[in-house]
Every structure is written in C-alpha cells, then in structure tokens.
Predicted model as a PDB file, atoms N, CA, C, CB and O in Angstrom, pLDDT in the B-factor column:
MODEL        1                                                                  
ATOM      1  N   UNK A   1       4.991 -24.483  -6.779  1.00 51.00           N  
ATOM      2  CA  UNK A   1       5.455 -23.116  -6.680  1.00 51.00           C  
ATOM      3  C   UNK A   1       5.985 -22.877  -5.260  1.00 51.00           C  
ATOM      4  CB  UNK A   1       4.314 -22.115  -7.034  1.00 51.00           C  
ATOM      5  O   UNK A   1       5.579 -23.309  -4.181  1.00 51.00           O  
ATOM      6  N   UNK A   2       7.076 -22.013  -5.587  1.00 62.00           N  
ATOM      7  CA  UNK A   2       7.401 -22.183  -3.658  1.00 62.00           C  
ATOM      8  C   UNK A   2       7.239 -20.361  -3.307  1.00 62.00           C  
ATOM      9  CB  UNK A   2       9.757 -23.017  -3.081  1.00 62.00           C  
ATOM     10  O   UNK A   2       7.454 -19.275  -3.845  1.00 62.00           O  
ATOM     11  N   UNK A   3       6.546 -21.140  -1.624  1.00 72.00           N  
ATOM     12  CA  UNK A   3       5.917 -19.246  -1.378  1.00 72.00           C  
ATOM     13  C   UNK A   3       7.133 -18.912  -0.688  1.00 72.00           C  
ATOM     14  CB  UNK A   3       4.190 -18.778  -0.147  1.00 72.00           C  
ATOM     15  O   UNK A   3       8.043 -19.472  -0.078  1.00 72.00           O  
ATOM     16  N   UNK A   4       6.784 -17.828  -1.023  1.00 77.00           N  
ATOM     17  CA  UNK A   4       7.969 -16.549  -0.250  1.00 77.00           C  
ATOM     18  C   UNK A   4       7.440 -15.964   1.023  1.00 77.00           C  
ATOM     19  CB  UNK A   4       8.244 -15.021  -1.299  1.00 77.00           C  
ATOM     20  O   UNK A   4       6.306 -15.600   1.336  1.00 77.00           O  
ATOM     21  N   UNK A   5       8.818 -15.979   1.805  1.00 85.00           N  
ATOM     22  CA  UNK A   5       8.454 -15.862   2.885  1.00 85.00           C  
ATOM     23  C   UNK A   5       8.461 -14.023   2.929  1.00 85.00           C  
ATOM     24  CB  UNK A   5       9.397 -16.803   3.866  1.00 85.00           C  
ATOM     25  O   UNK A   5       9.364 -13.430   2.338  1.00 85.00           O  
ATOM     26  N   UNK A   6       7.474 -13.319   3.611  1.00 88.00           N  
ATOM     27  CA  UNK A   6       6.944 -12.184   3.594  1.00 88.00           C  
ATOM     28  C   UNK A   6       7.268 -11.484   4.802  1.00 88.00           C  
ATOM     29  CB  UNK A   6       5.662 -12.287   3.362  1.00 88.00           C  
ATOM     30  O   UNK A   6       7.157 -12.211   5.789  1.00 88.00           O  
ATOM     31  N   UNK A   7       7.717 -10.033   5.107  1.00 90.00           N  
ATOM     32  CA  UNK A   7       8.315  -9.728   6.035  1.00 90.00           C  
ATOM     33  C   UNK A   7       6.933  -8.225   6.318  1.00 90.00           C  
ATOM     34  CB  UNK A   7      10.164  -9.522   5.639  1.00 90.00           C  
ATOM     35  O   UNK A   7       7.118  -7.103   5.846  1.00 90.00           O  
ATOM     36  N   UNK A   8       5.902  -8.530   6.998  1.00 90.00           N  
ATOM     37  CA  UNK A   8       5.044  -7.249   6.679  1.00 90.00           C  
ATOM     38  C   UNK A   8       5.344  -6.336   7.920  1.00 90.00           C  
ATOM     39  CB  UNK A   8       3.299  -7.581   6.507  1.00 90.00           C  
ATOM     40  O   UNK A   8       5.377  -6.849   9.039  1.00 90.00           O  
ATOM     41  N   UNK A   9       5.598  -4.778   7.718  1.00 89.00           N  
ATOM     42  CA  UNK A   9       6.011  -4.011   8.334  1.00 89.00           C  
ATOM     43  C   UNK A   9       4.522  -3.062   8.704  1.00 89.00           C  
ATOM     44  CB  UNK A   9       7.227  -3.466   7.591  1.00 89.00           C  
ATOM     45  O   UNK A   9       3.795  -2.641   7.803  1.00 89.00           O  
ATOM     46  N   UNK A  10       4.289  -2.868   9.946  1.00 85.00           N  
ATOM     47  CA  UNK A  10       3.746  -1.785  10.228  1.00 85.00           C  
ATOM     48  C   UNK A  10       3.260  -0.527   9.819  1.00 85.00           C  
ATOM     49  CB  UNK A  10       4.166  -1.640  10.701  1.00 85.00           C  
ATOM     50  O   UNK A  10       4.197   0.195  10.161  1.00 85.00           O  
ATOM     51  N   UNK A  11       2.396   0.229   9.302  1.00 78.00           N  
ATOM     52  CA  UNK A  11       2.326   1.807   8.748  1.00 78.00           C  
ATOM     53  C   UNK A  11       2.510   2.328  10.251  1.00 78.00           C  
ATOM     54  CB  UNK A  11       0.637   2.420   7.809  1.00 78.00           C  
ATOM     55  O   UNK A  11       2.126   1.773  11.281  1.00 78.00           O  
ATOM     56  N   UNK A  12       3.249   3.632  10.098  1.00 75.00           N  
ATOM     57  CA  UNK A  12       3.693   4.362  11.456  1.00 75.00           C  
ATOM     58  C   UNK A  12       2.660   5.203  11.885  1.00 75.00           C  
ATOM     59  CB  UNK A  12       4.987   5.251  11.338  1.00 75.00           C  
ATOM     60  O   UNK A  12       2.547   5.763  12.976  1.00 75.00           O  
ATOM     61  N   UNK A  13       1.748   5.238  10.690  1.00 69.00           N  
ATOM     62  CA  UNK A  13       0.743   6.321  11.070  1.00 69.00           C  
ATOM     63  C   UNK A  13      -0.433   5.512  11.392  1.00 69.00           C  
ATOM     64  CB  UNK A  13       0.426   7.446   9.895  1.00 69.00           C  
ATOM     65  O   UNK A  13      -1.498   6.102  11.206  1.00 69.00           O  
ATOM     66  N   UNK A  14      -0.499   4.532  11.749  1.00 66.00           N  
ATOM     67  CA  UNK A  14      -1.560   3.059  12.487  1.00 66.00           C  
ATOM     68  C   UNK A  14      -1.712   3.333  13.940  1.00 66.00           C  
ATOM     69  CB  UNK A  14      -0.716   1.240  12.420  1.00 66.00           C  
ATOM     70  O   UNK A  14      -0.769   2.882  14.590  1.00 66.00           O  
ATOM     71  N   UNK A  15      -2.273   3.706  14.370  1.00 67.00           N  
ATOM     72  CA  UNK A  15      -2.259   3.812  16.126  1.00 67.00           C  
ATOM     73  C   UNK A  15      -2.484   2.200  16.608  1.00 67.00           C  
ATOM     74  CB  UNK A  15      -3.807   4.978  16.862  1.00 67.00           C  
ATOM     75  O   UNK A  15      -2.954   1.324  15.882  1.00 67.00           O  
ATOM     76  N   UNK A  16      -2.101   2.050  17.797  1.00 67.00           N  
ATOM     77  CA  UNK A  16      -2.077   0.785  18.577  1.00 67.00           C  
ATOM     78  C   UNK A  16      -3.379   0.212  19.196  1.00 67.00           C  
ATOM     79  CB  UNK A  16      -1.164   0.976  19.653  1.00 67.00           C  
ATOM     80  O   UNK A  16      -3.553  -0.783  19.899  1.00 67.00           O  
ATOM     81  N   UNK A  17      -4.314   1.226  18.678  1.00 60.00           N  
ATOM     82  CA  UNK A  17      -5.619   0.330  19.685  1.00 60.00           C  
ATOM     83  C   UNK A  17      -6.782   0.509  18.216  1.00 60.00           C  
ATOM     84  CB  UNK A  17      -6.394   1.524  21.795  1.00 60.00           C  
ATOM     85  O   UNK A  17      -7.997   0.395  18.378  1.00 60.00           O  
ATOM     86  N   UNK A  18      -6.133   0.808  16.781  1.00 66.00           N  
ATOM     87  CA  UNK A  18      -6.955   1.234  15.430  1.00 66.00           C  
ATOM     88  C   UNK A  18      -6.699  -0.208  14.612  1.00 66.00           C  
ATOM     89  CB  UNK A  18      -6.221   2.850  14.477  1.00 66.00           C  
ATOM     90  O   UNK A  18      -6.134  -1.205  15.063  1.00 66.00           O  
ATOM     91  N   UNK A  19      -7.166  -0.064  13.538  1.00 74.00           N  
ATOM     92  CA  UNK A  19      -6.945  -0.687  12.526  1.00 74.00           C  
ATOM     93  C   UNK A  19      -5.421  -0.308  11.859  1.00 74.00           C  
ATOM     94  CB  UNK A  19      -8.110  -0.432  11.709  1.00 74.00           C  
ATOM     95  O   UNK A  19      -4.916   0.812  11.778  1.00 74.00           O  
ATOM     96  N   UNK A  20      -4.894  -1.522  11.438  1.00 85.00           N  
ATOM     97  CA  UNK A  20      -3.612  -1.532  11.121  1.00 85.00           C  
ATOM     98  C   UNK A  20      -3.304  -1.515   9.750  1.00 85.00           C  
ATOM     99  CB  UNK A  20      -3.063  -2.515  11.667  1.00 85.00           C  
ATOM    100  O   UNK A  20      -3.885  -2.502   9.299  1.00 85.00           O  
ATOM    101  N   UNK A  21      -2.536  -0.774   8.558  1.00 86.00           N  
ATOM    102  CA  UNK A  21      -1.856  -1.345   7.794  1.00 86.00           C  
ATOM    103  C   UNK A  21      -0.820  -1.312   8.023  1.00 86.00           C  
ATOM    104  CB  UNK A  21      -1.968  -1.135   6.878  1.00 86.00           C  
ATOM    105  O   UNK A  21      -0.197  -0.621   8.829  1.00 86.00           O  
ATOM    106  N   UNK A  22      -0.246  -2.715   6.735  1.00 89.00           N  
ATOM    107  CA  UNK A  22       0.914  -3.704   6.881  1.00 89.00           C  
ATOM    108  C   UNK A  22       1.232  -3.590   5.131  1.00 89.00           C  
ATOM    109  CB  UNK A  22       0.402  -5.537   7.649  1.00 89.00           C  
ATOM    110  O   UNK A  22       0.544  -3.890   4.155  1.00 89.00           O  
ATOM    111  N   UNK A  23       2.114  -3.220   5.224  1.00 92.00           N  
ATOM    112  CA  UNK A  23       3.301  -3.454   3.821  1.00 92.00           C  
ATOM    113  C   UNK A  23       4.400  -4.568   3.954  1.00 92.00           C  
ATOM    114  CB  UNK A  23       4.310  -1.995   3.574  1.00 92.00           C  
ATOM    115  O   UNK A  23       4.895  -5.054   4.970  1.00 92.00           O  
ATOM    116  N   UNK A  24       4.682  -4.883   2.357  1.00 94.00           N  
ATOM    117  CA  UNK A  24       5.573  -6.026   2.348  1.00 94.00           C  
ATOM    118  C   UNK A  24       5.894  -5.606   1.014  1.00 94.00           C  
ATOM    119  CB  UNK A  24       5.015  -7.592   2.632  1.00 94.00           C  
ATOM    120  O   UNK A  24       5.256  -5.015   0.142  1.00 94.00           O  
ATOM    121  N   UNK A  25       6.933  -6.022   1.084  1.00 94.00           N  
ATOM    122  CA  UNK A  25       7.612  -6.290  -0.692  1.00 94.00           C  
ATOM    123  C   UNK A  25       7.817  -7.315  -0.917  1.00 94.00           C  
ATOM    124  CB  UNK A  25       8.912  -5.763  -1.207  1.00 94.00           C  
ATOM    125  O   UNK A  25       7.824  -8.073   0.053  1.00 94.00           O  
ATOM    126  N   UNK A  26       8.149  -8.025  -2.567  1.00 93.00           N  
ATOM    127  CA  UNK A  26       8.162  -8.747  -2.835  1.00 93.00           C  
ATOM    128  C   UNK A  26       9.833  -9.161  -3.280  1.00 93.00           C  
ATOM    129  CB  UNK A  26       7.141  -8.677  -3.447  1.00 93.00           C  
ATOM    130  O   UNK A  26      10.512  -8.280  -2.752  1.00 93.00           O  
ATOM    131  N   UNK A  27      10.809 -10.175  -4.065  1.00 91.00           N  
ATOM    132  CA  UNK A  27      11.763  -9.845  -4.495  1.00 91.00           C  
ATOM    133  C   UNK A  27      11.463  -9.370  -5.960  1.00 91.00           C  
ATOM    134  CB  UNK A  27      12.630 -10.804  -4.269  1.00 91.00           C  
ATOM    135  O   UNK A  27      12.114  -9.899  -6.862  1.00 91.00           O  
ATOM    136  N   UNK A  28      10.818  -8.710  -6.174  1.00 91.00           N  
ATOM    137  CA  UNK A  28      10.147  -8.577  -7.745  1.00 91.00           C  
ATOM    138  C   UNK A  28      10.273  -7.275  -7.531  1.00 91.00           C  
ATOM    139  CB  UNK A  28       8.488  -9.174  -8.233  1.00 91.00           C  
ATOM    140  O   UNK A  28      10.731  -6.484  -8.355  1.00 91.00           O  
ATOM    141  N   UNK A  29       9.863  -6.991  -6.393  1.00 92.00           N  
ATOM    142  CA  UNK A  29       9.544  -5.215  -6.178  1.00 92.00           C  
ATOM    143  C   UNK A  29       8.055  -5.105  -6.088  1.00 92.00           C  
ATOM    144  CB  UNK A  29      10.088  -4.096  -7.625  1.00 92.00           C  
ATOM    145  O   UNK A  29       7.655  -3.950  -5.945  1.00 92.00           O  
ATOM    146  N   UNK A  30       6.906  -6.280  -6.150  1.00 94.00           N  
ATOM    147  CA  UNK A  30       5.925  -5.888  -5.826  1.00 94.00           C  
ATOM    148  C   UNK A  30       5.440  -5.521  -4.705  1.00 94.00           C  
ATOM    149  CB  UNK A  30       5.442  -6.413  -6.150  1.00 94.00           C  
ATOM    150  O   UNK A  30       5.843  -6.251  -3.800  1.00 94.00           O  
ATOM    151  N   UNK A  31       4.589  -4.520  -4.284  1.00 95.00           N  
ATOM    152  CA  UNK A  31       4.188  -3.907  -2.917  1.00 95.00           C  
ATOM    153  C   UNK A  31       2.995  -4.529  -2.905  1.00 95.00           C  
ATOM    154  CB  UNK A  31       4.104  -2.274  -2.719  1.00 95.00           C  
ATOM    155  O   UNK A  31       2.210  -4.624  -3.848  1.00 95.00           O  
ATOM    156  N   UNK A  32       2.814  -5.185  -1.205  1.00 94.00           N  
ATOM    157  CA  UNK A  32       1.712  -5.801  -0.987  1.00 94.00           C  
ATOM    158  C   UNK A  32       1.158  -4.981   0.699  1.00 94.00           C  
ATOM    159  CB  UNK A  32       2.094  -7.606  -1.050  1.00 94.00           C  
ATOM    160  O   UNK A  32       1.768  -4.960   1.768  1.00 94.00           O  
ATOM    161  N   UNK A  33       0.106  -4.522   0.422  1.00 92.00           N  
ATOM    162  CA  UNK A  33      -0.805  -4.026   1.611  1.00 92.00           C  
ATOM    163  C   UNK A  33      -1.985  -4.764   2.281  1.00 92.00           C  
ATOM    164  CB  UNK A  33      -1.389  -2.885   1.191  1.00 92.00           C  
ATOM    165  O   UNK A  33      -2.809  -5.070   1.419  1.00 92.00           O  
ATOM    166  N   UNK A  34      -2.303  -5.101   3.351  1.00 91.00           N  
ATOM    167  CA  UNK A  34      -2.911  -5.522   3.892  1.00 91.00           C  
ATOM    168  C   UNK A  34      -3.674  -4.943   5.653  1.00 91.00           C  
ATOM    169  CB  UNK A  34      -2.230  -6.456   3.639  1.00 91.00           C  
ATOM    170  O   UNK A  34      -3.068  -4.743   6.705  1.00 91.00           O  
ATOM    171  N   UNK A  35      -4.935  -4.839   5.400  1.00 87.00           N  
ATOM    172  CA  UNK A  35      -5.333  -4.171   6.760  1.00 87.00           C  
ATOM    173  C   UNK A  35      -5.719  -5.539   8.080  1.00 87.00           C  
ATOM    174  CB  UNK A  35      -6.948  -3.052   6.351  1.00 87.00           C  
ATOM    175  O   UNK A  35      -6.259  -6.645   8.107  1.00 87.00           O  
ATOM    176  N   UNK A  36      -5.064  -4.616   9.003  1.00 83.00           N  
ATOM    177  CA  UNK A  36      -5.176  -6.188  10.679  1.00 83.00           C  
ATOM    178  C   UNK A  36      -5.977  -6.423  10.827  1.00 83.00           C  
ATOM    179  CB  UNK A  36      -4.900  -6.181  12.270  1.00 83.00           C  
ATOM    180  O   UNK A  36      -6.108  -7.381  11.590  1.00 83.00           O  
ATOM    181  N   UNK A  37      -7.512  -5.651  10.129  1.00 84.00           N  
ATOM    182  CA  UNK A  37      -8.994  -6.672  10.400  1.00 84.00           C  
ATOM    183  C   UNK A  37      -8.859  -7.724   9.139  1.00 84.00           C  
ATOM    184  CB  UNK A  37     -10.824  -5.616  10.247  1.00 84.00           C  
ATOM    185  O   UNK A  37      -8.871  -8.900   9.501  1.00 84.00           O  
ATOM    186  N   UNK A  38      -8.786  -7.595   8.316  1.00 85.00           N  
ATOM    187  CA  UNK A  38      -8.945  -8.464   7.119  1.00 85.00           C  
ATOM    188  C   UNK A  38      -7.506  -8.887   6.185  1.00 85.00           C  
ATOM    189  CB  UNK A  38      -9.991  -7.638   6.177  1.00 85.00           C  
ATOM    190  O   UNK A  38      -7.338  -8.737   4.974  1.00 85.00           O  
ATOM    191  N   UNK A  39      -6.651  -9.406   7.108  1.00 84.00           N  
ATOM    192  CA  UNK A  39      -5.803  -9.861   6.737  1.00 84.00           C  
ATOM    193  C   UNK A  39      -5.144 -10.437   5.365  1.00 84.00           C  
ATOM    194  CB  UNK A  39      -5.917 -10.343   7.377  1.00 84.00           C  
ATOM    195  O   UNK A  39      -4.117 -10.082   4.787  1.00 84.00           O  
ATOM    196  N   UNK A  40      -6.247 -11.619   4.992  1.00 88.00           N  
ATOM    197  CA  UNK A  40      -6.491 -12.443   4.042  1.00 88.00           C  
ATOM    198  C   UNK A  40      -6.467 -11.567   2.874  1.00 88.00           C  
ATOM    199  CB  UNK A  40      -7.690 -13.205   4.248  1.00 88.00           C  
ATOM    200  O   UNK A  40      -5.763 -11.868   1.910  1.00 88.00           O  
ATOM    201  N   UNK A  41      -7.200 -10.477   2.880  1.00 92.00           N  
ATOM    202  CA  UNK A  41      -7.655  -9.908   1.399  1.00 92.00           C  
ATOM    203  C   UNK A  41      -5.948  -8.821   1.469  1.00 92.00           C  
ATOM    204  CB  UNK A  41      -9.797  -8.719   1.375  1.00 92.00           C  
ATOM    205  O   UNK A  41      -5.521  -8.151   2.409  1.00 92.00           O  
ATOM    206  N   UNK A  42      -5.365  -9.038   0.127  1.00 92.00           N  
ATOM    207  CA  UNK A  42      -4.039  -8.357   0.334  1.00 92.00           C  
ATOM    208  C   UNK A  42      -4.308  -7.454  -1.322  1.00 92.00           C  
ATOM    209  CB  UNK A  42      -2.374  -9.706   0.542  1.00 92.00           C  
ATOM    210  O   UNK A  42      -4.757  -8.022  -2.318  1.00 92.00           O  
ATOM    211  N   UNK A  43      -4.014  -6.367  -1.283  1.00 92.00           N  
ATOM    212  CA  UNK A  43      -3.897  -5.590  -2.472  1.00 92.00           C  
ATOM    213  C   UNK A  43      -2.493  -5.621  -2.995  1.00 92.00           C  
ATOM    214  CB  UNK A  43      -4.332  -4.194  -2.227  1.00 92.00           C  
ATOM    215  O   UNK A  43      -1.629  -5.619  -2.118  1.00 92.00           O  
ATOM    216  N   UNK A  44      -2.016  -5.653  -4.435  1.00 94.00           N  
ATOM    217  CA  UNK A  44      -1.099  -5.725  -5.084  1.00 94.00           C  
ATOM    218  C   UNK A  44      -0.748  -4.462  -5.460  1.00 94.00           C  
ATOM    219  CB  UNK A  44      -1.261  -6.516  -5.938  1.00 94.00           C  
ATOM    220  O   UNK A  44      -1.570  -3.571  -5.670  1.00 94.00           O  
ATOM    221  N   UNK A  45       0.506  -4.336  -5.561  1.00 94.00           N  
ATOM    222  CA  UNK A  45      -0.011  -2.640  -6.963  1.00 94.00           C  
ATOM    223  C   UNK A  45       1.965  -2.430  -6.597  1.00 94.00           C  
ATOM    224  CB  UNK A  45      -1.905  -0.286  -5.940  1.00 94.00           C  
ATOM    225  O   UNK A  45       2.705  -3.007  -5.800  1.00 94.00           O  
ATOM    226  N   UNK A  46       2.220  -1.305  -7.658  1.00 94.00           N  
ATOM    227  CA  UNK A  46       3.316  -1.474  -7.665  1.00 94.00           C  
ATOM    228  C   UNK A  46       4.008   0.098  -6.836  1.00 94.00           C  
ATOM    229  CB  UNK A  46       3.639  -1.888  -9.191  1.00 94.00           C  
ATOM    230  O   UNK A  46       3.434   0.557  -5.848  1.00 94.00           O  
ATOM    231  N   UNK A  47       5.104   0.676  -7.342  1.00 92.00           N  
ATOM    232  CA  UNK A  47       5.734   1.615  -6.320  1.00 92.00           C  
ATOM    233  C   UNK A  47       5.068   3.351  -6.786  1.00 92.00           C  
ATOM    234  CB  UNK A  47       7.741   1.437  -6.489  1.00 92.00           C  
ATOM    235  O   UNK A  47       4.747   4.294  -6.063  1.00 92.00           O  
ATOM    236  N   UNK A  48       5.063   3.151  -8.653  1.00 91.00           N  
ATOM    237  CA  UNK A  48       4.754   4.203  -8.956  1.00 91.00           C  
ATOM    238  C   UNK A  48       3.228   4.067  -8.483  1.00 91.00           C  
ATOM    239  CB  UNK A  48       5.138   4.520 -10.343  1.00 91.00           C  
ATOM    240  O   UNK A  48       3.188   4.718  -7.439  1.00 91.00           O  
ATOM    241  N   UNK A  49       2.112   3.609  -8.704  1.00 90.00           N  
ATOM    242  CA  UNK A  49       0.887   3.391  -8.280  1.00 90.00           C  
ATOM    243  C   UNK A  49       0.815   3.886  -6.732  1.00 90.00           C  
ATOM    244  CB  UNK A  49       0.549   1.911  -8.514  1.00 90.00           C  
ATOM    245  O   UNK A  49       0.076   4.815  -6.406  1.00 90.00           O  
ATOM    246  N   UNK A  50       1.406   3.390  -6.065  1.00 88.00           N  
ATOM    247  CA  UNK A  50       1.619   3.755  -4.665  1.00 88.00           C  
ATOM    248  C   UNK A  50       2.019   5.054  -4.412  1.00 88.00           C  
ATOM    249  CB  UNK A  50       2.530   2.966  -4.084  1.00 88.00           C  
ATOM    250  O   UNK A  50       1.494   5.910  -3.700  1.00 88.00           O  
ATOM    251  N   UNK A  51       2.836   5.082  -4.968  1.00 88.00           N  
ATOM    252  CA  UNK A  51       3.261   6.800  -4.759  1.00 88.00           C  
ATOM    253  C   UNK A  51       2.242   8.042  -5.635  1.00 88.00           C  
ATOM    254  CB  UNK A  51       5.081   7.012  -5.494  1.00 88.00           C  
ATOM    255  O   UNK A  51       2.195   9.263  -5.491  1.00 88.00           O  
ATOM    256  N   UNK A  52       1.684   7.352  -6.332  1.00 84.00           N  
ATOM    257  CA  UNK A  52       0.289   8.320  -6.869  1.00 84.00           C  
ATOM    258  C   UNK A  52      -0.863   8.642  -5.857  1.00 84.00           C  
ATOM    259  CB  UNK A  52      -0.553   7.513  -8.111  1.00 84.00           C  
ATOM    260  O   UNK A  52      -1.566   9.625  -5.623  1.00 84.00           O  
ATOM    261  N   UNK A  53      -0.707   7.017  -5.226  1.00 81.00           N  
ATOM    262  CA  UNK A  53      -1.938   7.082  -4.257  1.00 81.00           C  
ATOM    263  C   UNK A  53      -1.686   7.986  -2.992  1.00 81.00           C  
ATOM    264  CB  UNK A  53      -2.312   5.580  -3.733  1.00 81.00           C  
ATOM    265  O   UNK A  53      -2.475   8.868  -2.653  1.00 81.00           O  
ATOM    266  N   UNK A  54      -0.513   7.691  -2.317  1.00 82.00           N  
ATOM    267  CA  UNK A  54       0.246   8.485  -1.511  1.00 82.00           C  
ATOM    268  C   UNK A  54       0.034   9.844  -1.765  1.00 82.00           C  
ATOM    269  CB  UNK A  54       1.546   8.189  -1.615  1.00 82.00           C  
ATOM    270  O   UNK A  54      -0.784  10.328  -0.982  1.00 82.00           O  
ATOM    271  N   UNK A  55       0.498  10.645  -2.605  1.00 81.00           N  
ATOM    272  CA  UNK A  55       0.589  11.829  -3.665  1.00 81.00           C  
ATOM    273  C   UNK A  55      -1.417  12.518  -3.508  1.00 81.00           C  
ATOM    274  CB  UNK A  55       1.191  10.898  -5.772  1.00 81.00           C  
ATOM    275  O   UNK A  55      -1.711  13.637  -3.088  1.00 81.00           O  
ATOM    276  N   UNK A  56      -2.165  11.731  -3.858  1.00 78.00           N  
ATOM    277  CA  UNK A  56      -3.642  11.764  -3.672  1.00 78.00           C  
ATOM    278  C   UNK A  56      -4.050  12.231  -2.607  1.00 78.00           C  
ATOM    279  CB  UNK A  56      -4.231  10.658  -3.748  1.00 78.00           C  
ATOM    280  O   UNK A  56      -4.502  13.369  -2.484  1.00 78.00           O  
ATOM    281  N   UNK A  57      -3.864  10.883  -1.153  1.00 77.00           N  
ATOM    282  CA  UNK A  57      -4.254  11.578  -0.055  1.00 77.00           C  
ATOM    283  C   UNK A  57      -3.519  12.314   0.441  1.00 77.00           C  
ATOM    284  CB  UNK A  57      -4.604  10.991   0.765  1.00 77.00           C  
ATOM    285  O   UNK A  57      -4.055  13.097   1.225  1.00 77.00           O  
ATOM    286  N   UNK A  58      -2.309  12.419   0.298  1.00 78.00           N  
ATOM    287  CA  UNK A  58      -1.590  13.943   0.810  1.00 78.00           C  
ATOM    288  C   UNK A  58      -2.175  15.502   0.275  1.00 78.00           C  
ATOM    289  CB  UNK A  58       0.075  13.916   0.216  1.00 78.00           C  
ATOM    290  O   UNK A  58      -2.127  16.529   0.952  1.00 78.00           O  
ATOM    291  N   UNK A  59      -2.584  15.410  -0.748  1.00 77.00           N  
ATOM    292  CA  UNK A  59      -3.080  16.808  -1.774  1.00 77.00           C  
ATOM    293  C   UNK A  59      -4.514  16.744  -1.816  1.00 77.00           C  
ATOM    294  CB  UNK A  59      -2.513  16.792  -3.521  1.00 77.00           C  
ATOM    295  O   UNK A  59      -5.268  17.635  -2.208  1.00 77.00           O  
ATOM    296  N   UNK A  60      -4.849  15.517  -1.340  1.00 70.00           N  
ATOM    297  CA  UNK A  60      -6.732  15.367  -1.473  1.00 70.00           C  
ATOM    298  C   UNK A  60      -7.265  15.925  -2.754  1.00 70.00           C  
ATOM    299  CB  UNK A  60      -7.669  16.343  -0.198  1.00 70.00           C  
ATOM    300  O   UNK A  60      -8.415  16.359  -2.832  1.00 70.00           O  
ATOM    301  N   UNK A  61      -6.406  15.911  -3.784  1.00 68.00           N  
ATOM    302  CA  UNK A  61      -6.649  16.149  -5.476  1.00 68.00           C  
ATOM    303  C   UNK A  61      -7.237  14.307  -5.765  1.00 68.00           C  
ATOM    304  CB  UNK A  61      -4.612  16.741  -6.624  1.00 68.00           C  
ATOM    305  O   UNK A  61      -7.069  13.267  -5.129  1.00 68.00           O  
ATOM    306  N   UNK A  62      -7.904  14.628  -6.942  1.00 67.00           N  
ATOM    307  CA  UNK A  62      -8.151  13.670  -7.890  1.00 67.00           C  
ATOM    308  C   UNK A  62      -6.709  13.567  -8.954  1.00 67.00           C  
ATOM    309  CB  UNK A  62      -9.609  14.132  -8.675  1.00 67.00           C  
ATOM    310  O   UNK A  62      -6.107  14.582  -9.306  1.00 67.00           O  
ATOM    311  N   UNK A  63      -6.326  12.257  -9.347  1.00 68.00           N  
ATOM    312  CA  UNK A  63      -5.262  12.292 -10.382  1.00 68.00           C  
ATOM    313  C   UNK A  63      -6.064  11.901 -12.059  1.00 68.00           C  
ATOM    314  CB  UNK A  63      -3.955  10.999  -9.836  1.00 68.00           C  
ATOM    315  O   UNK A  63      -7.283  11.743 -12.129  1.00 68.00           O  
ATOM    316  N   UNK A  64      -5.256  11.804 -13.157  1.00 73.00           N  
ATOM    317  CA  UNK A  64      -5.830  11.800 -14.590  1.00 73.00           C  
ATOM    318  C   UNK A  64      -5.496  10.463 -14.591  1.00 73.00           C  
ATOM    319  CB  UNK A  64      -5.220  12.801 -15.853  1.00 73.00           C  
ATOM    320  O   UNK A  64      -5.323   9.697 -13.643  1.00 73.00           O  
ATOM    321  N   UNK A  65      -5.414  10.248 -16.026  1.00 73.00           N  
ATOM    322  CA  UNK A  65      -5.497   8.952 -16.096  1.00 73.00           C  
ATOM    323  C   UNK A  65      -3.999   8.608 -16.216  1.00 73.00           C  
ATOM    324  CB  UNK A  65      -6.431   8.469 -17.219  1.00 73.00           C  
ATOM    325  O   UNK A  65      -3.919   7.404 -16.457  1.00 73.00           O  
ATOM    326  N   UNK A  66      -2.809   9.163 -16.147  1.00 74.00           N  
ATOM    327  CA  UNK A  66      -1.576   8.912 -16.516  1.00 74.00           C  
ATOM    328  C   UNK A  66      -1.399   8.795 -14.444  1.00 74.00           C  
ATOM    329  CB  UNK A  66      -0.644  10.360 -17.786  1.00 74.00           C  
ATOM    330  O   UNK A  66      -0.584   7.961 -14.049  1.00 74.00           O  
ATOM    331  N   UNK A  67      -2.026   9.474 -13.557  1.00 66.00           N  
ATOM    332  CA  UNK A  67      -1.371   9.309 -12.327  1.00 66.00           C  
ATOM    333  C   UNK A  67      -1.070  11.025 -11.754  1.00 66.00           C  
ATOM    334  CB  UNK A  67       0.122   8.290 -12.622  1.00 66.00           C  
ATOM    335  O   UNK A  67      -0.698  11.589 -10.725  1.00 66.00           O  
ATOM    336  N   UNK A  68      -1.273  11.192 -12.415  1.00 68.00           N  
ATOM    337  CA  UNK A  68      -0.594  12.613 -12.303  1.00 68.00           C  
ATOM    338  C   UNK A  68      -1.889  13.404 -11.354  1.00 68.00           C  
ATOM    339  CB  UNK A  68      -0.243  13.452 -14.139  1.00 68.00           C  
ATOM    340  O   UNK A  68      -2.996  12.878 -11.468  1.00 68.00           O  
ATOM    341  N   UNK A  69      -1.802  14.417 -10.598  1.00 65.00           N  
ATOM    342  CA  UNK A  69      -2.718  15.565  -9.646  1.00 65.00           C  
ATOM    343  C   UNK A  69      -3.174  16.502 -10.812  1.00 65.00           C  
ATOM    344  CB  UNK A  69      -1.694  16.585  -8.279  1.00 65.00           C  
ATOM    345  O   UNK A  69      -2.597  17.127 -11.702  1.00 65.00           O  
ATOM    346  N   UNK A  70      -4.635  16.297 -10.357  1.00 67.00           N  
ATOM    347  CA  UNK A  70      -5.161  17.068 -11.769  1.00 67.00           C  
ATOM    348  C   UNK A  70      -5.224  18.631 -10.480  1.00 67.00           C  
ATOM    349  CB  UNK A  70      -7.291  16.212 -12.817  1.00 67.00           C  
ATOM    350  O   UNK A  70      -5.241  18.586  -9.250  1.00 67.00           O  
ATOM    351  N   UNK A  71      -5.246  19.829 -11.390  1.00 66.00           N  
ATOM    352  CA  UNK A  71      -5.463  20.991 -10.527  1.00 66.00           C  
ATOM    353  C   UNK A  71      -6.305  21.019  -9.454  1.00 66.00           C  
ATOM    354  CB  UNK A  71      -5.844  21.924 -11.184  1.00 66.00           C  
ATOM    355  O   UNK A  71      -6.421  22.047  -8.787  1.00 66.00           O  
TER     356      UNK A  71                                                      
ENDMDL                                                                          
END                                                                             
C-alpha cells in the first residue's frame, strides 16, 4: 500500500506554549486530527461530522442522532 504523504496544518486557535491541534486531509476528503502531545493517536471522521462537532462547541448544545442542535 503506498502512504500518502500528509500536509498537517495548525488550529489557529492553539496558542504557542499549549497543546496543539493539527488537521490534514486526505485525497478522499477524509479529515484527520491529531493533538502535539499524542501525536500517534489520529482521529478520522469526515467534513459533515466535523462541522456538527464544530456547530456543538460553538452553541455548547447537545446534537440528536441525525447531527443536528437539539434546543
């Protein structure tokens, strides 16, 4: 299998002396996250998933089971 080479970008909201996340895409479109203490362990998940989660801690709501901000 041949690995792909991975381009991981910075979160802007990471301060410089904190813990870091790091995003990457895939050519698939998969989104891969990873924090600068624990490198190794990388979470998968895709754009809509991400943008639910995003969507979450911005509104600090719980979502249903479709993704969606419950009231």
């Amino acid at each position: 299998m041949t690995e792909i080479e991975l381009t991981w970008q910075k979160s802007t909201f990471s301060e410089e002396a904190s813990s870091c996340v790091y995003l990457a895409t895939t050519p698939a479109g998969t989104i891969l996250l990873r924090e600068s203490d624990s490198p190794e362990a990388i979470l998968t998940t895709g754009p809509a998933q991400l943008d639910a989660l995003i969507a979450t801690l911005r509104t600090d709501r719980p979502l249903d089971a479709s993704g969606t901000c419950l009231p």
